[in-house]
NUFISE-248808 format. One record per residue: x negated, y negated, z negated of N, C-alpha, C in turn; residue in three letters. Coordinates in steps of 0.05 Angstrom, whole numbers. Each point is the difference from the previous one (the first is absolute). Example, Ala and Ser with C-alpha at 12.3 -4.5 7.8 and 13.67 -1.06 7.14 Angstrom:
     n.xx     n.yy     n.zz    ca.xx    ca.yy    ca.zz     c.xx     c.yy     c.zz   type
     -264      114     -156       18      -24        0      -18      -24        0    ALA
        7      -21       14      -16      -24       -1       15      -22      -14    SER
//
This chain:
     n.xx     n.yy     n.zz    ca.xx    ca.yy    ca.zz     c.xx     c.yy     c.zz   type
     -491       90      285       25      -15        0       -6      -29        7    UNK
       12       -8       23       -5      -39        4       20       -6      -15    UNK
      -11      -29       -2       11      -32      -17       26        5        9    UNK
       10       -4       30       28        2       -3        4       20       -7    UNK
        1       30       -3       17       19      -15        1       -7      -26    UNK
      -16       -8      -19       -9       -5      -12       21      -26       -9    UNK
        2      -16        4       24      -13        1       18        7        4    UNK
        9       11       19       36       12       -1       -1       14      -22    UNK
      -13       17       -3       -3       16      -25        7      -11      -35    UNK
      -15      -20        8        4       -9      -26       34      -19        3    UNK
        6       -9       20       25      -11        7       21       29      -10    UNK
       -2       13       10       16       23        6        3        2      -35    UNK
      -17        5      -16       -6       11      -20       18      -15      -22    UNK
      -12      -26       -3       17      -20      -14       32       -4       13    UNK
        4        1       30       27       -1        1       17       22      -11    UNK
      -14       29       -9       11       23      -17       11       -1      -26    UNK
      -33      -11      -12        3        2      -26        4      -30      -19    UNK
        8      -12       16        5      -34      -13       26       -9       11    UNK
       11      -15      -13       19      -25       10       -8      -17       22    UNK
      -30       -2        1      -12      -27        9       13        1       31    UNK
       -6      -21       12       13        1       25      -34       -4       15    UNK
        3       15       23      -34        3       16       23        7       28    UNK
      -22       -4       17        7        1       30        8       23        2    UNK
       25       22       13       -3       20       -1      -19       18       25    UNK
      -14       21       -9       -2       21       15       16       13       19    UNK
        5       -4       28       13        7       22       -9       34        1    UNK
      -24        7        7       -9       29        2      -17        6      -18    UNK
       12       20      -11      -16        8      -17      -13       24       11    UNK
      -29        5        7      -21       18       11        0       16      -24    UNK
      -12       27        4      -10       17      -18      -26      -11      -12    UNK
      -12      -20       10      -26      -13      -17        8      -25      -14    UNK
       23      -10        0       16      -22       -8       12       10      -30    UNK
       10       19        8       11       27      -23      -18        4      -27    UNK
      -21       11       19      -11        6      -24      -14      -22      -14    UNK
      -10      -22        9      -12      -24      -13       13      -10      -13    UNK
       29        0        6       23      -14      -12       -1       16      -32    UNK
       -3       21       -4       -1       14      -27      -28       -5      -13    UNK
      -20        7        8      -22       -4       -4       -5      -21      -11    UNK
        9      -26       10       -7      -27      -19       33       -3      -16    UNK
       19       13      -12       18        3      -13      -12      -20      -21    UNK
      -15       11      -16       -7      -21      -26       -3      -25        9    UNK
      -17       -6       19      -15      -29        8       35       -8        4    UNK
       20        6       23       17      -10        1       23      -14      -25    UNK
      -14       14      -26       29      -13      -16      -17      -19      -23    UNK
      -22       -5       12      -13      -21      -18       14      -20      -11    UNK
       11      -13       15       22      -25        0       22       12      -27    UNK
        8       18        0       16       13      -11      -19       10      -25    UNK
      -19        9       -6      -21       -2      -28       -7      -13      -10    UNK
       -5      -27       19       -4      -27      -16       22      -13      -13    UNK
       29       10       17       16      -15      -16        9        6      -19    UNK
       -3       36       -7       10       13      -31      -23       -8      -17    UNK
      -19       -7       12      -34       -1      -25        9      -35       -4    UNK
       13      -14        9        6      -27        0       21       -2      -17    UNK
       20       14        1       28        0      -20      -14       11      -23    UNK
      -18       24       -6      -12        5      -27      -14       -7      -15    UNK
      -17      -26       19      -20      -16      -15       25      -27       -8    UNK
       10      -12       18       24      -21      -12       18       16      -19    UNK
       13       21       -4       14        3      -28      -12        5       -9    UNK
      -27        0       -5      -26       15      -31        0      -33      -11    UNK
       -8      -19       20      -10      -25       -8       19      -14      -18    UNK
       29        6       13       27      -11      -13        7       20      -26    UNK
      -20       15       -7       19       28      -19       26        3       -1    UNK
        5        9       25       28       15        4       -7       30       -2    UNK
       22        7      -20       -4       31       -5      -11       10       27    UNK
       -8       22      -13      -15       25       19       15       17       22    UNK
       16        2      -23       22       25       21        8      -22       12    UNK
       15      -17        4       23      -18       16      -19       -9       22    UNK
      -34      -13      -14      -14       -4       31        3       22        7    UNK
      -10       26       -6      -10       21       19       18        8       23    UNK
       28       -2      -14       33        7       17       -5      -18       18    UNK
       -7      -32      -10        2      -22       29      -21        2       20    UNK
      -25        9      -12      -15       13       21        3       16       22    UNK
       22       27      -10        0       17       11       29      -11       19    UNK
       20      -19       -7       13       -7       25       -7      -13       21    UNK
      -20      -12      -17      -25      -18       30       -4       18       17    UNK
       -4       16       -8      -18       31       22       23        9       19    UNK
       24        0      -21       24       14       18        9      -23       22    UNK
       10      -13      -10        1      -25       17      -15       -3       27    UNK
      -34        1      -14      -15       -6       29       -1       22       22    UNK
        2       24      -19        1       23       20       32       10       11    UNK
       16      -12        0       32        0       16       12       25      -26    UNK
      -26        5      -17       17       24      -19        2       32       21    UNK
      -16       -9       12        0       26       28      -10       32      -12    UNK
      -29       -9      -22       -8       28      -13       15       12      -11    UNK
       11      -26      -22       26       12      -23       14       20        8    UNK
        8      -11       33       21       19        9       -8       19       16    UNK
      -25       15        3       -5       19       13        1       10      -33    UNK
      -14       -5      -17        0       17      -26       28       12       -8    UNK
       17      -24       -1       26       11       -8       10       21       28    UNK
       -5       -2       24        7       24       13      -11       26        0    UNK
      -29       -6      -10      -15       27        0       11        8      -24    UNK
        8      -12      -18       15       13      -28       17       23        8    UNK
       27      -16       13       18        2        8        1       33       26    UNK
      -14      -13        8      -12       35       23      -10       20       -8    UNK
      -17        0      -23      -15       25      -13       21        9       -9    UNK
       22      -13      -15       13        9      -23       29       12        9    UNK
        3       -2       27       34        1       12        4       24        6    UNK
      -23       12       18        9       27        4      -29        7       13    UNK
       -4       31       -3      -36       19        9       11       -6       30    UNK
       29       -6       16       -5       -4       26      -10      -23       16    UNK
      -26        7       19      -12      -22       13       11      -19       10    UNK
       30        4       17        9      -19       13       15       -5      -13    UNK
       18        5      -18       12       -9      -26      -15      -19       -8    UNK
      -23        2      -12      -19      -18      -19       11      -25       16    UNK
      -20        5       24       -7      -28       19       26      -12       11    UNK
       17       12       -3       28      -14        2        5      -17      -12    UNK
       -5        2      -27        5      -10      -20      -20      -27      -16    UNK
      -19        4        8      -21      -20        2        7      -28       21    UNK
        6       16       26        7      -12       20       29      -23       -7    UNK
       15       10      -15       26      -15      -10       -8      -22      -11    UNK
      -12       -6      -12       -9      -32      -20       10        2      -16    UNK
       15       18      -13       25       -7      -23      -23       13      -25    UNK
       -5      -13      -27       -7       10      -22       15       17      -16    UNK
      -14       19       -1       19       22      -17      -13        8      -29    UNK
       11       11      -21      -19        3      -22      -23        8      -10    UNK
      -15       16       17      -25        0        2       -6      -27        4    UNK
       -6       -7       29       -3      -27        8       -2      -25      -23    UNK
       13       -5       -5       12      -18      -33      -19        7      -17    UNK
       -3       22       -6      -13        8      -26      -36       -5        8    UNK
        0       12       25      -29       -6        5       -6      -24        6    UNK
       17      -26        5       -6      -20        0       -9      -10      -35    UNK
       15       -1      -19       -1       -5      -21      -22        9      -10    UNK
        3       25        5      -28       12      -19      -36      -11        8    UNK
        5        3       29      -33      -18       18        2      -29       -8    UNK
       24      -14        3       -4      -22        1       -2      -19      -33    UNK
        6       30      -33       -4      -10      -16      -21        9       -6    UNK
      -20       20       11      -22        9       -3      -23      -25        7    UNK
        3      -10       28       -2      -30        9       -4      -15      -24    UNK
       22      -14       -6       16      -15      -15      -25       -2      -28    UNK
        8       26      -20      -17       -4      -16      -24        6        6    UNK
      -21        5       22      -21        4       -2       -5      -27       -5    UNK
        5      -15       24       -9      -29       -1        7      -17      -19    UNK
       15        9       -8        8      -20      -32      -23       10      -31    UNK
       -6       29       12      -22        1      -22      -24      -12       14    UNK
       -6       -9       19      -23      -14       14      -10      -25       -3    UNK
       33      -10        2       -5      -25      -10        6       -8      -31    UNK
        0       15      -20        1        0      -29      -24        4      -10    UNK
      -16       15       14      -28        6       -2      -21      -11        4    UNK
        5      -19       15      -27      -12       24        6      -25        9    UNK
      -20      -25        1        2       -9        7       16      -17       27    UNK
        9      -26       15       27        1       17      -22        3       24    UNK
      -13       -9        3      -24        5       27      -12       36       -8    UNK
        0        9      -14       -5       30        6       29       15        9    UNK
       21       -7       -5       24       17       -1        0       -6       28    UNK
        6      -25        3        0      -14       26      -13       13       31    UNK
      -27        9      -10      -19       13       18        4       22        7    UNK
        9       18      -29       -1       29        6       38       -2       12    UNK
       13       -4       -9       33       -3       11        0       -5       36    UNK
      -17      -12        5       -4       -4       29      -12        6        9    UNK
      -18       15       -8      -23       22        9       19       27        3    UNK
       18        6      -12        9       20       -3       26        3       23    UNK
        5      -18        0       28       -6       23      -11        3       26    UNK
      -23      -14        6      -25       10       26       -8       28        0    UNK
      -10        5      -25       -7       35        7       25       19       -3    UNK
       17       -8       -6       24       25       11        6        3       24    UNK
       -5      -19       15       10        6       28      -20       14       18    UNK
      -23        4      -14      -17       28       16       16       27       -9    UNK
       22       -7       -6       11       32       -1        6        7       25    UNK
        3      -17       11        8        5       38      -12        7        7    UNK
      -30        0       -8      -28       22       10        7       28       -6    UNK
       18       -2      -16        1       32       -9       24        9       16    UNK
       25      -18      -10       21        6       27       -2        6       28    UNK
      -11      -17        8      -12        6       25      -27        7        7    UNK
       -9       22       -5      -19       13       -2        1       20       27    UNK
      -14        6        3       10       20       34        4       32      -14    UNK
        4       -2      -23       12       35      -11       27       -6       -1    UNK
       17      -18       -2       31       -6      -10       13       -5       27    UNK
       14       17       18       12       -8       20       20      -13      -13    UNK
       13      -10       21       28      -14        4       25       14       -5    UNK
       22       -4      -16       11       19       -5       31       -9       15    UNK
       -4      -13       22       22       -2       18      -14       -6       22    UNK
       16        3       27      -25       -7       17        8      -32       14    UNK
       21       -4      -17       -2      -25       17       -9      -28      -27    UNK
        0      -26       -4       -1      -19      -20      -22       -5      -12    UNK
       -6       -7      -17      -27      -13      -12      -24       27        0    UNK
       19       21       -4      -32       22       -3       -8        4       30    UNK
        5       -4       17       -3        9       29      -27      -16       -3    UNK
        3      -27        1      -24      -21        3      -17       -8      -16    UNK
       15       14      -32      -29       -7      -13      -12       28      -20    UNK
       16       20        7      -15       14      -15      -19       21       14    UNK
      -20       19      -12      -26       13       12      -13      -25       12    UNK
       -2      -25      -16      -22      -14        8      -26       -7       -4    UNK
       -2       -3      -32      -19        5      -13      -21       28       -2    UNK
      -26       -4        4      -15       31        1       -5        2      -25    UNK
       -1       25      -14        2       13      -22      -32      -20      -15    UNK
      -19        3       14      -23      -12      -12        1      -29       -5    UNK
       17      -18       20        6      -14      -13       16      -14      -21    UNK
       22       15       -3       10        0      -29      -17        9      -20    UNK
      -13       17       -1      -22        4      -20      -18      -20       -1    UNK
      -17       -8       17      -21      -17        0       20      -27      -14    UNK
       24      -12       14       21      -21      -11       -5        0      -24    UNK
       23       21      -17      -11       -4      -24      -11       10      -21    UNK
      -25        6        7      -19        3      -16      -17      -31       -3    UNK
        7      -18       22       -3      -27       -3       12      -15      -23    UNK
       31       11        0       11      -14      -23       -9        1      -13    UNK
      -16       40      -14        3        6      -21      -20      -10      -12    UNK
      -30      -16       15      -22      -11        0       10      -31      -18    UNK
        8      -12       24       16      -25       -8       16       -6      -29    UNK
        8       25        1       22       -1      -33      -26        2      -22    UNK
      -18       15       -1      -18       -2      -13      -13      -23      -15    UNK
        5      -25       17       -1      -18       -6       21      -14      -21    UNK
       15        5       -3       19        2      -19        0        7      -36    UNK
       -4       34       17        0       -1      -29      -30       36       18    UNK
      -16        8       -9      -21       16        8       10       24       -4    UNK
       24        7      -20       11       26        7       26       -3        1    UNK
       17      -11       -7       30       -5        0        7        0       38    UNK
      -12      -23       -1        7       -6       39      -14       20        9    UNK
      -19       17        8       -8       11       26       35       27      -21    UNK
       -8       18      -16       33       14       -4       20      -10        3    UNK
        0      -25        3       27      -13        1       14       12       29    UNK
      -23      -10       22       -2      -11       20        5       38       11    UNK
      -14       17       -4       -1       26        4       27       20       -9    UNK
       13      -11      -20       25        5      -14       19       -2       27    UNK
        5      -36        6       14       -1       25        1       19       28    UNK
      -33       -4       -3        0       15       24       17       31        1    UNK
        1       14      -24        6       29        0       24       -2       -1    UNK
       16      -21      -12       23       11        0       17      -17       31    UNK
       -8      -15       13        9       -9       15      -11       21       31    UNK
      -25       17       -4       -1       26       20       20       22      -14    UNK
       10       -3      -18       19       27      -10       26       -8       13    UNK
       13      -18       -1       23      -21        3       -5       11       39    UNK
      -15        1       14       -7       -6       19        4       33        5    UNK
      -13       15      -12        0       41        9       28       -2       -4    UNK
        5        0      -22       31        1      -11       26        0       23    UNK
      -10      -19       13       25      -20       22       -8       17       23    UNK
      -27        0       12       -4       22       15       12       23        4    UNK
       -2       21      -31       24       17       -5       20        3        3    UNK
       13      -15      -14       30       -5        2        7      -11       22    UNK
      -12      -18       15       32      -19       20      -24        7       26    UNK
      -22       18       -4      -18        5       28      -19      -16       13    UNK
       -3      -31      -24      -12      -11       13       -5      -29      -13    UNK
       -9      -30       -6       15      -20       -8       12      -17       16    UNK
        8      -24      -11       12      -11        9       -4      -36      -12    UNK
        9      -21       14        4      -30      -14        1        1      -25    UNK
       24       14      -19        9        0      -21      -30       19      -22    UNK
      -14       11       13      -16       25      -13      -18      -28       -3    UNK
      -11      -16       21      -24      -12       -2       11      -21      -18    UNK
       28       -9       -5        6      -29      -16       -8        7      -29    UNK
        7       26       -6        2       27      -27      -25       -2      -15    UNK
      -24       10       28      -23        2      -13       -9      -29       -5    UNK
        7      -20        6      -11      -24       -3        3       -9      -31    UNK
       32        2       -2       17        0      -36      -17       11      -17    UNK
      -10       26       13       -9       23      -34      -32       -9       10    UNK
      -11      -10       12      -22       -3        1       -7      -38      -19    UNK
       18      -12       15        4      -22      -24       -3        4      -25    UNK
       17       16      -11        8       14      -26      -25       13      -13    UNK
      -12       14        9      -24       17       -8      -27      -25       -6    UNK
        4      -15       23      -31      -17      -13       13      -14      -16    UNK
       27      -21       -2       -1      -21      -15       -1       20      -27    UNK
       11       22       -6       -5       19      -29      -19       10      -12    UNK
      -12        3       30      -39        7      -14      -14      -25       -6    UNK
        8      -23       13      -15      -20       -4        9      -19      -17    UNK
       13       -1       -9       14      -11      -32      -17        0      -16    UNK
       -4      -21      -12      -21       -7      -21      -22        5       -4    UNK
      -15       13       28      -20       10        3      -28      -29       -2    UNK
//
């Protein structure tokens, strides 16, 4: 892969998964594609430093736990347009509407939150909520700090798994056309088993399970959607990002 793909890539990447404003990507190549997922974490750095920044400044100020952790977690929504939230709340919303395929994806397709939707917001995002508030009750504001932003970076290798070349596209036209079957199976494995190396550092058995936790349930999340709607989709990959958030900041709590 050259420097310039390599760049658009990472352009492409952060113009996805951030607020930030970057030059946009005019064509996106199939080698553009897939680099663009591939450095997913590296892209929301900006976005880890700033939740590991809000958790070390309310630890320093002792502002309750839960109230930082909630302000943390609107930082995130905020920087990310709230784009995962809402593939989560649609994938809610689609599993739960009807066993018909084009029904589901109809319904996904609508934007409207429906009670699934709602509820699975609440429940991930208080799962969130208090992990990180027992993180930072526990641990020091530079350890919470580290692992809180460490963790916001490693969820977004769930896109290794979303887009993995086993998960077709489950419409043929929109975001799965171009980015999904991108990733090769080995390298999502080889990916993260990196993390699970990395997390080790953490805590020597908490993080590499933490890290392996995510991974399973965010490839189940992934067969699942396959099943049902034939394939994933934008909203599948925003999904696995949420419950993959969710899984490390819970394993890694007070670790």
């Amino acid at each position: 892969m050259s420097v310039a793909v390599v760049g658009r890539s990472l352009r492409l990447s952060i113009g996805m998964l951030t607020a930030l404003r970057v030059p946009a990507v005019l064509k996106v190549s199939p080698a553009v594609a897939t680099g663009a997922m591939l450095l997913a974490p590296l892209a929301v750095l900006p976005l880890g430093a700033l939740v590991g920044l809000v958790v070390w400044a309310g630890g320093r100020l002792d502002l309750p736990a839960l109230a930082l952790a909630f302000a943390a977690l609107a930082v995130l929504a905020v920087g990310s347009r709230a784009l995962h939230l809402d593939g989560l709340s649609d994938v809610a919303d689609g599993l739960t509407s009807s066993y018909d395929r084009e029904r589901s994806l109809a319904v996904m397709k609508s934007g409207t939150a429906g009670p699934a939707g709602v509820a699975a917001l609440v429940l991930v995002l208080g799962a969130q909520a208090a992990a990180l508030a027992s993180s930072v009750s526990s641990g020091g504001e530079v350890r919470s700090a580290v692992v809180a932003g460490s963790a916001v970076c490693a969820s977004r290798a769930a896109l290794w798994i979303t887009a993995c070349t086993l998960a077709p596209p489950a419409r043929p036209d929109g975001l799965g056309v171009t980015f999904t079957r991108r990733v090769p199976v080995v390298v999502t494995v080889v990916g993260w088993a990196g993390l699970a190396a990395l997390a080790a550092l953490v805590d020597p058995v908490r993080g590499p399970v933490s890290v392996a936790a995510a991974a399973l349930v965010v490839a189940a999340l992934t067969a699942h959607a396959v099943r049902r709607f034939g394939g994933v989709t934008g909203d599948v990959f925003g999904a696995g990002i949420e419950l993959a958030l969710a899984v490390l900041l819970v394993g890694l709590a007070g670790a």
